[in-house]
C-alpha positions in Angstrom: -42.9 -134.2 -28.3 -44.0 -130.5 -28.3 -45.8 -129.6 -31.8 -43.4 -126.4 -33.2 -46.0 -125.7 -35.7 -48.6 -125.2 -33.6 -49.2 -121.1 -33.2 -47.2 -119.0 -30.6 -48.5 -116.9 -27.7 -48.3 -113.2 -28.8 -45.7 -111.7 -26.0 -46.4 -108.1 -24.9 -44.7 -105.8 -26.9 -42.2 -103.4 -25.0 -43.5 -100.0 -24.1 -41.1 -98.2 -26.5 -42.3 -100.4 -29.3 -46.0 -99.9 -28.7 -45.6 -96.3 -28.8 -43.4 -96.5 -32.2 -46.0 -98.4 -33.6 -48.8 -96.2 -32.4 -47.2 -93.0 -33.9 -46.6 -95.1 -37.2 -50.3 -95.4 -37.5 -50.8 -92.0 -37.3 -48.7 -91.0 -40.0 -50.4 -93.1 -42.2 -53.6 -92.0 -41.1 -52.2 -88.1 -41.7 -50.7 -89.2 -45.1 -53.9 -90.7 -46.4 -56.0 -87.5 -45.3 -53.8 -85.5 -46.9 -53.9 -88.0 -50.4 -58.0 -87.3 -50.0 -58.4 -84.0 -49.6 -55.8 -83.4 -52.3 -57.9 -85.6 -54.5 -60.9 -83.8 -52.8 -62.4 -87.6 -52.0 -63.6 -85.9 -48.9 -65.7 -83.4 -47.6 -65.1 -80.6 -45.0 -67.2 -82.6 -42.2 -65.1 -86.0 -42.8 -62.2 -83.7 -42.7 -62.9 -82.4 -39.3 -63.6 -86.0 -38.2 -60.6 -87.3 -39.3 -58.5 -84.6 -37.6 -60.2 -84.8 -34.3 -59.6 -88.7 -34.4 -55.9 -87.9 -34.8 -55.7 -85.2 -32.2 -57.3 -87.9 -30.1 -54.6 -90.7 -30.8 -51.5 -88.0 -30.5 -53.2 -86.8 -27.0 -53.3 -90.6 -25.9 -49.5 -90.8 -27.7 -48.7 -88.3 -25.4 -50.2 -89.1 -22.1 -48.3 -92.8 -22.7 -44.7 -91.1 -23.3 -45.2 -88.9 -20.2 -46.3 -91.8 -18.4 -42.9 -93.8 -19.5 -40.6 -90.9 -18.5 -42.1 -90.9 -15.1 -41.7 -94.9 -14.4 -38.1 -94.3 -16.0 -37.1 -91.3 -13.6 -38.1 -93.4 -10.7 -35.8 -96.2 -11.7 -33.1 -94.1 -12.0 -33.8 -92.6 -8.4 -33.9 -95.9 -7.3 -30.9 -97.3 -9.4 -29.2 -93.8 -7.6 -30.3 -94.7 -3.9 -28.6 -98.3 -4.7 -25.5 -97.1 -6.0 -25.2 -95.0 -2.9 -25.2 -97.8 -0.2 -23.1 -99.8 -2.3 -20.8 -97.2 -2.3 -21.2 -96.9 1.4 -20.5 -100.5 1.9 -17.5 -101.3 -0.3 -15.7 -97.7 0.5 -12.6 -97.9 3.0 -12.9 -98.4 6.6 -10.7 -96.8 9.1 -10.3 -98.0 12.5 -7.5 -96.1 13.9 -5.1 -93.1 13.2 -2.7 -95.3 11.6 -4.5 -96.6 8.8 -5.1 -92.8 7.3 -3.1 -92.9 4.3 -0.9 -89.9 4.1 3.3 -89.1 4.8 3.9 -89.1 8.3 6.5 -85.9 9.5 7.8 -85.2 12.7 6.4 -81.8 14.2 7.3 -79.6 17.3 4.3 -76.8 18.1 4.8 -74.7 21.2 2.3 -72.6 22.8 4.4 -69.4 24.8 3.1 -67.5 27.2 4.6 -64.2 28.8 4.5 -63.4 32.3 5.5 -60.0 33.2 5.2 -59.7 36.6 6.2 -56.3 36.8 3.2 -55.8 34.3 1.1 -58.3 34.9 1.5 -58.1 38.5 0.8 -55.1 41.1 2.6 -56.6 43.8 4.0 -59.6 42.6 5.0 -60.2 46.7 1.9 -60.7 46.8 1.6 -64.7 47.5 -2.4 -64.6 47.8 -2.7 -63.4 44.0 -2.7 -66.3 41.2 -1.7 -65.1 37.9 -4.0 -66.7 35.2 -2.7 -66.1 31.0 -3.5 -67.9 28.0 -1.8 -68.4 24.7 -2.6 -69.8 21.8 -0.9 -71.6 18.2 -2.6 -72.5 15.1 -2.3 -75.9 13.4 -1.2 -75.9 9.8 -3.8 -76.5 7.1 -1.7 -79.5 5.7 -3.4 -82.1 7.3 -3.8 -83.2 11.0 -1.1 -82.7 14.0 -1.0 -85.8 16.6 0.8 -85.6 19.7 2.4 -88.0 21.4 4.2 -85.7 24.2 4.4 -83.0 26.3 6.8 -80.4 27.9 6.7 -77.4 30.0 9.5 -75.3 29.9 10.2 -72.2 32.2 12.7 -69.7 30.3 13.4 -66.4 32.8 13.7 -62.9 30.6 14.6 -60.9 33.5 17.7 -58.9 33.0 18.3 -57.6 36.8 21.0 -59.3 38.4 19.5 -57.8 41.6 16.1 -59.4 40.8 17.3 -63.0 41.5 17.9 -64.5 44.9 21.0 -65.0 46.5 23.2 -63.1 44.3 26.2 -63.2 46.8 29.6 -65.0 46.3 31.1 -66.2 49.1 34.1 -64.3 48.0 36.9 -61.9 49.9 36.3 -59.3 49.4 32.7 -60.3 48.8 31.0 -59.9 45.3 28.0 -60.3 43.6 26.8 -62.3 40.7 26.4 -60.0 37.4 25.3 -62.7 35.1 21.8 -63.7 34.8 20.4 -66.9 33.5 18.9 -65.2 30.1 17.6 -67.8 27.7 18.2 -71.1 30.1 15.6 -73.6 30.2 14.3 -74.5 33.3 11.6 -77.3 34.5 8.5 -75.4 35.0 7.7 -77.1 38.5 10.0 -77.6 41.1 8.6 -81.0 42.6 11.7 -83.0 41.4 14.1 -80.6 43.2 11.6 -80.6 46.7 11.0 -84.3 46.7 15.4 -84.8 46.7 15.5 -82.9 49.9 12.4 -83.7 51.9 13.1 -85.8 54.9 16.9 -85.2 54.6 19.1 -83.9 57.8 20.4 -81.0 57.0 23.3 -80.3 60.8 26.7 -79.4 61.1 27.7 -82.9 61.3 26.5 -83.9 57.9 27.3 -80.5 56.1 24.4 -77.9 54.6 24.7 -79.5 51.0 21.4 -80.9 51.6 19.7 -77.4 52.8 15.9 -77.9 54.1 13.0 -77.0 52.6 12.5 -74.3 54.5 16.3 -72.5 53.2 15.0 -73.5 49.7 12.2 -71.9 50.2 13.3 -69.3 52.4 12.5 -65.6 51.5 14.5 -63.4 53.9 17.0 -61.1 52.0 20.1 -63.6 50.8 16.9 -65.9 50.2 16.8 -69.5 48.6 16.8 -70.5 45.4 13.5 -71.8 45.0 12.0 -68.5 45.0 13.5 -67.8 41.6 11.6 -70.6 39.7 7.6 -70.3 39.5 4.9 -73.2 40.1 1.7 -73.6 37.1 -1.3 -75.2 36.4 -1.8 -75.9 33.6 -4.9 -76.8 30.9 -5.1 -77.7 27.4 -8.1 -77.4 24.8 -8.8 -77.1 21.6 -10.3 -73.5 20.2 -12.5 -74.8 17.6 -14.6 -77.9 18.4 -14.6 -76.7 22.2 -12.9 -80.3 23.5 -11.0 -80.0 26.7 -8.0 -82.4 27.7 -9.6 -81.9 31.0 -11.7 -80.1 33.4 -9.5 -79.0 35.8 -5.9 -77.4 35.5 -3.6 -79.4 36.4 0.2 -79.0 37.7 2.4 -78.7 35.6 4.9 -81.7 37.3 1.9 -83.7 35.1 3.0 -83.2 32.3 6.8 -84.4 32.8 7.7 -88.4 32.7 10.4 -90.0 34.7 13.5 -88.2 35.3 12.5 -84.9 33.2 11.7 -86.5 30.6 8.6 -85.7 28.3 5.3 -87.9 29.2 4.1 -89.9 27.2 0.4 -89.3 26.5 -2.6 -92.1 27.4 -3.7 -91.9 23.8 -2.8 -89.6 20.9 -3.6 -86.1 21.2 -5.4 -85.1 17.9 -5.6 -82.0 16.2 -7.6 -81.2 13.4 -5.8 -78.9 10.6 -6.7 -75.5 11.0 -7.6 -76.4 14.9 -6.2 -73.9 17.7 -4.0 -75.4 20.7 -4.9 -73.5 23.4 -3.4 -73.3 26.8 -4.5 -71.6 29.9 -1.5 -71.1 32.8 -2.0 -70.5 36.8 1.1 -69.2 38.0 0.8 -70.5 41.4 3.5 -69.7 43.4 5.2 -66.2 42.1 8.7 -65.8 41.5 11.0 -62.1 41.5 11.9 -63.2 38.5 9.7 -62.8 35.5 9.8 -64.8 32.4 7.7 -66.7 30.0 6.3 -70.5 29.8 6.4 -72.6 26.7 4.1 -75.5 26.3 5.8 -78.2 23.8 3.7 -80.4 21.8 5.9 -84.0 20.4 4.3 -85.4 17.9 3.8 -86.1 14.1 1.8 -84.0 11.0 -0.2 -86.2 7.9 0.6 -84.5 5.0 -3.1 -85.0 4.0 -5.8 -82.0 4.3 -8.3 -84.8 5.9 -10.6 -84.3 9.1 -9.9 -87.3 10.9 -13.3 -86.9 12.6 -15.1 -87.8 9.4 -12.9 -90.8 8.4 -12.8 -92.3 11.9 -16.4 -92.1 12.2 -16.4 -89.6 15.6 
Protein backbone atom coordinates (compact mmCIF):
# COMPACT_ATOMS: atom_id res chain seq x y z
CA UNK A 1 0.00 0.00 0.00
CA UNK A 2 1.47 3.37 -1.29
CA UNK A 3 2.64 5.67 1.79
CA UNK A 4 0.30 9.15 1.21
CA UNK A 5 2.51 10.84 3.65
CA UNK A 6 5.46 10.35 2.11
CA UNK A 7 6.56 13.90 0.22
CA UNK A 8 5.33 14.67 -3.38
CA UNK A 9 7.35 15.28 -6.55
CA UNK A 10 7.35 19.09 -7.13
CA UNK A 11 5.50 19.29 -10.84
CA UNK A 12 6.81 22.07 -13.11
CA UNK A 13 4.95 24.96 -12.76
CA UNK A 14 3.14 26.35 -15.96
CA UNK A 15 4.95 29.03 -17.87
CA UNK A 16 2.33 31.71 -17.00
CA UNK A 17 2.72 30.98 -13.43
CA UNK A 18 6.47 31.13 -13.33
CA UNK A 19 6.52 34.36 -14.83
CA UNK A 20 3.64 35.66 -12.28
CA UNK A 21 5.73 34.59 -9.66
CA UNK A 22 8.92 35.96 -10.98
CA UNK A 23 7.44 39.54 -11.34
CA UNK A 24 5.96 39.04 -7.71
CA UNK A 25 9.51 38.91 -6.51
CA UNK A 26 10.36 41.87 -8.06
CA UNK A 27 7.92 43.96 -6.55
CA UNK A 28 8.91 42.99 -3.32
CA UNK A 29 12.34 43.45 -4.00
CA UNK A 30 11.30 47.25 -5.41
CA UNK A 31 9.08 47.74 -2.36
CA UNK A 32 11.83 46.96 0.15
CA UNK A 33 14.41 49.36 -1.70
CA UNK A 34 12.17 51.89 -1.61
CA UNK A 35 11.30 51.08 2.54
CA UNK A 36 15.45 51.47 2.80
CA UNK A 37 16.24 54.28 1.11
CA UNK A 38 13.25 56.03 2.73
CA UNK A 39 14.67 54.99 6.07
CA UNK A 40 18.12 55.81 4.38
CA UNK A 41 19.34 52.09 5.65
CA UNK A 42 21.31 52.20 2.49
CA UNK A 43 23.87 53.87 0.77
CA UNK A 44 24.06 55.32 -2.93
CA UNK A 45 26.46 52.28 -4.06
CA UNK A 46 23.95 49.53 -2.53
CA UNK A 47 21.32 51.58 -4.23
CA UNK A 48 22.80 51.28 -7.63
CA UNK A 49 23.37 47.54 -6.92
CA UNK A 50 20.10 46.82 -6.09
CA UNK A 51 18.59 48.59 -9.13
CA UNK A 52 20.87 46.97 -11.62
CA UNK A 53 19.84 43.51 -10.09
CA UNK A 54 16.29 44.39 -10.80
CA UNK A 55 16.89 45.69 -14.27
CA UNK A 56 18.53 42.38 -14.67
CA UNK A 57 15.50 40.18 -13.47
CA UNK A 58 12.76 42.55 -15.52
CA UNK A 59 15.23 42.09 -18.79
CA UNK A 60 15.10 38.16 -18.09
CA UNK A 61 11.04 38.86 -17.24
CA UNK A 62 10.96 40.05 -20.52
CA UNK A 63 13.04 37.94 -22.72
CA UNK A 64 10.69 34.87 -21.08
CA UNK A 65 7.22 36.76 -22.04
CA UNK A 66 8.55 37.34 -25.56
CA UNK A 67 9.62 33.99 -25.70
CA UNK A 68 5.93 32.72 -24.66
CA UNK A 69 4.18 34.84 -27.25
CA UNK A 70 6.22 33.42 -29.93
CA UNK A 71 5.64 29.52 -29.00
CA UNK A 72 1.77 30.73 -28.59
CA UNK A 73 1.62 32.46 -32.17
CA UNK A 74 2.88 29.25 -33.61
CA UNK A 75 0.24 27.21 -32.11
CA UNK A 76 -2.25 29.29 -33.34
CA UNK A 77 -0.72 29.06 -36.89
CA UNK A 78 -0.73 25.62 -36.51
CA UNK A 79 -4.25 25.27 -34.72
CA UNK A 80 -5.18 27.68 -38.07
CA UNK A 81 -3.55 25.26 -40.79
CA UNK A 82 -5.67 22.42 -38.99
CA UNK A 83 -8.86 24.03 -38.99
CA UNK A 84 -8.31 24.69 -42.64
CA UNK A 85 -8.11 21.00 -43.85
CA UNK A 86 -10.73 20.04 -41.64
CA UNK A 87 -12.79 22.41 -43.22
CA UNK A 88 -11.58 21.09 -46.45
CA UNK A 89 -12.57 17.67 -45.56
CA UNK A 90 -16.00 17.93 -43.97
CA UNK A 91 -17.21 20.88 -46.64
CA UNK A 92 -19.80 19.66 -49.38
CA UNK A 93 -18.89 17.58 -52.26
CA UNK A 94 -20.36 17.96 -55.66
CA UNK A 95 -20.26 15.43 -58.22
CA UNK A 96 -22.53 16.61 -60.92
CA UNK A 97 -24.67 19.64 -62.01
CA UNK A 98 -27.58 18.38 -60.17
CA UNK A 99 -26.43 18.38 -56.85
CA UNK A 100 -25.76 22.50 -56.96
CA UNK A 101 -28.30 23.66 -54.66
CA UNK A 102 -30.16 26.54 -56.29
CA UNK A 103 -34.04 27.01 -58.15
CA UNK A 104 -33.96 25.48 -61.35
CA UNK A 105 -35.98 27.90 -64.32
CA UNK A 106 -36.55 27.16 -67.73
CA UNK A 107 -34.48 29.52 -70.17
CA UNK A 108 -34.61 30.21 -74.03
CA UNK A 109 -31.18 32.32 -75.19
CA UNK A 110 -30.89 32.93 -78.95
CA UNK A 111 -27.88 34.07 -80.71
CA UNK A 112 -29.18 36.15 -84.26
CA UNK A 113 -27.32 36.79 -86.92
CA UNK A 114 -28.09 39.09 -89.99
CA UNK A 115 -27.25 38.33 -93.40
CA UNK A 116 -27.72 40.99 -95.83
CA UNK A 117 -26.77 39.86 -98.91
CA UNK A 118 -27.31 42.78 -100.66
CA UNK A 119 -24.85 44.33 -98.06
CA UNK A 120 -22.92 41.78 -97.09
CA UNK A 121 -22.58 40.41 -100.41
CA UNK A 122 -21.15 42.01 -103.82
CA UNK A 123 -22.51 39.49 -106.02
CA UNK A 124 -24.38 37.30 -103.92
CA UNK A 125 -24.65 34.97 -107.51
CA UNK A 126 -21.72 34.45 -106.76
CA UNK A 127 -21.65 30.57 -105.58
CA UNK A 128 -17.70 30.44 -105.04
CA UNK A 129 -17.98 33.18 -102.11
CA UNK A 130 -18.86 31.76 -98.48
CA UNK A 131 -20.35 34.35 -96.27
CA UNK A 132 -18.79 33.99 -92.68
CA UNK A 133 -20.75 36.33 -89.56
CA UNK A 134 -20.80 36.05 -85.97
CA UNK A 135 -23.07 37.04 -83.27
CA UNK A 136 -23.04 36.98 -79.94
CA UNK A 137 -25.60 36.95 -76.38
CA UNK A 138 -24.57 37.48 -72.89
CA UNK A 139 -25.54 35.18 -69.99
CA UNK A 140 -27.34 36.65 -67.10
CA UNK A 141 -25.40 37.28 -63.84
CA UNK A 142 -28.03 35.20 -61.84
CA UNK A 143 -26.26 32.10 -61.79
CA UNK A 144 -25.31 29.52 -64.50
CA UNK A 145 -27.39 28.74 -67.92
CA UNK A 146 -27.23 24.81 -69.00
CA UNK A 147 -28.40 23.72 -72.17
CA UNK A 148 -29.86 20.77 -72.98
CA UNK A 149 -30.89 21.68 -76.86
CA UNK A 150 -30.37 23.22 -79.85
CA UNK A 151 -32.12 24.88 -82.91
CA UNK A 152 -31.37 26.72 -85.96
CA UNK A 153 -33.81 28.65 -87.36
CA UNK A 154 -33.79 30.50 -90.91
CA UNK A 155 -36.30 33.59 -90.80
CA UNK A 156 -36.14 35.52 -94.46
CA UNK A 157 -36.54 39.64 -94.17
CA UNK A 158 -36.65 40.22 -97.71
CA UNK A 159 -39.53 42.24 -98.77
CA UNK A 160 -39.31 41.82 -102.81
CA UNK A 161 -41.76 39.62 -104.03
CA UNK A 162 -39.53 39.56 -107.23
CA UNK A 163 -36.50 38.39 -105.06
CA UNK A 164 -37.94 34.87 -104.46
CA UNK A 165 -38.05 32.07 -106.98
CA UNK A 166 -40.78 30.93 -108.86
CA UNK A 167 -43.21 33.69 -108.18
CA UNK A 168 -45.63 32.57 -110.96
CA UNK A 169 -49.24 31.13 -110.53
CA UNK A 170 -50.33 28.89 -112.86
CA UNK A 171 -53.23 31.14 -113.26
CA UNK A 172 -55.40 32.50 -116.60
CA UNK A 173 -54.65 35.06 -117.07
CA UNK A 174 -51.34 34.36 -115.39
CA UNK A 175 -50.29 36.21 -112.07
CA UNK A 176 -47.75 36.51 -109.78
CA UNK A 177 -47.26 35.98 -106.17
CA UNK A 178 -47.28 39.52 -104.06
CA UNK A 179 -46.92 37.96 -100.68
CA UNK A 180 -43.73 37.18 -99.27
CA UNK A 181 -42.96 34.84 -96.43
CA UNK A 182 -41.96 37.83 -93.83
CA UNK A 183 -41.43 36.49 -90.39
CA UNK A 184 -41.83 32.51 -91.22
CA UNK A 185 -39.58 30.18 -89.71
CA UNK A 186 -37.78 28.00 -91.78
CA UNK A 187 -35.20 24.91 -91.03
CA UNK A 188 -31.94 26.39 -91.64
CA UNK A 189 -30.63 23.30 -93.81
CA UNK A 190 -32.48 21.79 -96.42
CA UNK A 191 -31.17 18.03 -96.02
CA UNK A 192 -34.60 16.81 -94.75
CA UNK A 193 -36.34 18.23 -97.93
CA UNK A 194 -33.22 16.63 -100.45
CA UNK A 195 -33.09 13.34 -98.76
CA UNK A 196 -37.38 12.91 -99.51
CA UNK A 197 -36.64 13.31 -103.10
CA UNK A 198 -33.35 11.65 -103.88
CA UNK A 199 -33.66 8.48 -105.79
CA UNK A 200 -37.36 9.20 -106.67
CA UNK A 201 -38.74 8.96 -110.49
CA UNK A 202 -39.87 11.96 -111.26
CA UNK A 203 -41.93 11.01 -115.48
CA UNK A 204 -45.14 11.70 -116.91
CA UNK A 205 -46.43 8.44 -115.88
CA UNK A 206 -45.97 9.03 -112.12
CA UNK A 207 -46.76 12.95 -112.15
CA UNK A 208 -43.95 15.84 -111.27
CA UNK A 209 -45.07 15.94 -107.54
CA UNK A 210 -41.91 14.39 -106.79
CA UNK A 211 -39.67 17.07 -108.97
CA UNK A 212 -35.78 16.01 -109.05
CA UNK A 213 -33.14 17.35 -107.47
CA UNK A 214 -31.98 19.01 -110.17
CA UNK A 215 -35.75 21.26 -110.62
CA UNK A 216 -35.21 21.85 -106.84
CA UNK A 217 -32.28 23.03 -107.31
CA UNK A 218 -32.63 24.40 -110.56
CA UNK A 219 -31.59 28.18 -111.16
CA UNK A 220 -32.89 29.09 -114.60
CA UNK A 221 -35.47 32.07 -114.48
CA UNK A 222 -38.94 30.38 -113.03
CA UNK A 223 -36.16 28.50 -110.81
CA UNK A 224 -36.82 25.91 -107.87
CA UNK A 225 -37.57 26.43 -104.61
CA UNK A 226 -34.50 25.36 -102.97
CA UNK A 227 -32.72 28.32 -104.05
CA UNK A 228 -34.71 30.47 -101.69
CA UNK A 229 -33.51 28.75 -98.47
CA UNK A 230 -29.64 29.03 -97.52
CA UNK A 231 -27.21 26.09 -96.23
CA UNK A 232 -24.67 27.05 -92.70
CA UNK A 233 -22.05 25.85 -90.78
CA UNK A 234 -22.19 26.38 -87.91
CA UNK A 235 -19.78 26.70 -84.51
CA UNK A 236 -20.36 27.44 -81.05
CA UNK A 237 -17.88 28.76 -78.20
CA UNK A 238 -17.77 30.44 -75.32
CA UNK A 239 -16.18 34.30 -75.26
CA UNK A 240 -14.71 34.19 -71.94
CA UNK A 241 -12.78 31.05 -70.86
CA UNK A 242 -11.95 30.45 -74.78
CA UNK A 243 -13.76 26.66 -74.75
CA UNK A 244 -14.94 25.54 -78.13
CA UNK A 245 -17.90 23.02 -78.63
CA UNK A 246 -15.74 21.97 -81.44
CA UNK A 247 -12.99 22.59 -83.78
CA UNK A 248 -14.59 22.52 -86.93
CA UNK A 249 -17.96 24.20 -88.14
CA UNK A 250 -20.29 22.06 -88.55
CA UNK A 251 -23.65 21.88 -90.73
CA UNK A 252 -26.20 23.10 -89.48
CA UNK A 253 -28.61 19.65 -90.16
CA UNK A 254 -26.32 18.77 -86.79
CA UNK A 255 -27.84 20.40 -84.77
CA UNK A 256 -31.61 19.16 -85.54
CA UNK A 257 -32.95 15.67 -83.95
CA UNK A 258 -35.34 13.40 -85.66
CA UNK A 259 -38.11 14.74 -87.65
CA UNK A 260 -37.15 18.67 -86.95
CA UNK A 261 -36.99 18.26 -83.78
CA UNK A 262 -34.35 19.93 -81.45
CA UNK A 263 -31.22 17.51 -80.59
CA UNK A 264 -30.61 16.57 -77.71
CA UNK A 265 -27.05 17.38 -76.56
CA UNK A 266 -24.30 14.50 -75.55
CA UNK A 267 -23.87 16.23 -72.19
CA UNK A 268 -25.10 19.53 -70.85
CA UNK A 269 -23.90 22.56 -72.39
CA UNK A 270 -22.62 24.81 -69.43
CA UNK A 271 -22.44 28.34 -69.16
CA UNK A 272 -20.94 30.23 -66.62
CA UNK A 273 -23.03 33.61 -65.53
CA UNK A 274 -21.70 36.41 -67.13
CA UNK A 275 -20.14 33.95 -69.97
CA UNK A 276 -20.75 35.03 -73.81
CA UNK A 277 -22.42 32.41 -76.24
CA UNK A 278 -20.82 32.92 -79.29
CA UNK A 279 -21.67 31.71 -82.70
CA UNK A 280 -19.84 31.81 -85.88
CA UNK A 281 -22.16 31.05 -89.31
CA UNK A 282 -20.77 29.89 -92.97
CA UNK A 283 -23.41 30.58 -95.27
CA UNK A 284 -22.69 27.95 -97.65
CA UNK A 285 -24.88 27.87 -100.31
CA UNK A 286 -26.41 31.55 -100.97
CA UNK A 287 -29.85 32.23 -101.44
CA UNK A 288 -31.68 35.66 -103.43
CA UNK A 289 -33.25 35.90 -100.52
CA UNK A 290 -31.71 37.53 -97.54
CA UNK A 291 -32.57 37.06 -93.98
CA UNK A 292 -31.19 36.33 -90.68
CA UNK A 293 -30.24 32.98 -88.61
CA UNK A 294 -31.20 32.49 -85.03
CA UNK A 295 -29.32 29.98 -82.95
CA UNK A 296 -31.76 28.67 -80.01
CA UNK A 297 -30.32 27.48 -76.89
CA UNK A 298 -33.04 24.94 -74.57
CA UNK A 299 -32.09 24.72 -71.45
CA UNK A 300 -32.44 25.67 -67.63
CA UNK A 301 -30.88 28.86 -65.39
CA UNK A 302 -29.78 28.19 -61.31
CA UNK A 303 -30.91 31.03 -59.64
CA UNK A 304 -27.53 30.96 -57.75
CA UNK A 305 -24.55 33.47 -58.70
CA UNK A 306 -22.04 30.29 -58.34
CA UNK A 307 -19.15 29.26 -60.90
CA UNK A 308 -19.78 25.83 -61.43
CA UNK A 309 -16.15 25.39 -62.25
CA UNK A 310 -15.11 25.91 -58.70
CA UNK A 311 -17.75 23.68 -57.05
CA UNK A 312 -17.33 20.86 -59.59
CA UNK A 313 -13.76 20.91 -59.09
CA UNK A 314 -12.82 21.60 -63.17
Amino acid sequence: MADTNSPKTPTPESPKIETAMKLNEIENHLNSLMDNIQRQNLNHSQIQNTLFSLQQQMELVKSKVELDKQKNETILKHMSVVLADLKNTVKTKYRTVDDIPGIRVPRWYQVTILFNLAEDFGNPYQAQQILELDGSIGISPEGPFIATQVTPLWQPLDLDPEDYTNIALNTIPPSNITNVTIGRYLPATLYGNIAKNLGRPNTRSTGYNTPSLGQLDDTNPSGGVFNDLPEFDIDVKITGNGRLWSDLPSPAQAFFGNKGNPVFLGTLGIFEKNDRITVIAKMTRQSNVYGRLKLVFHGYQILNPIILADMLGY
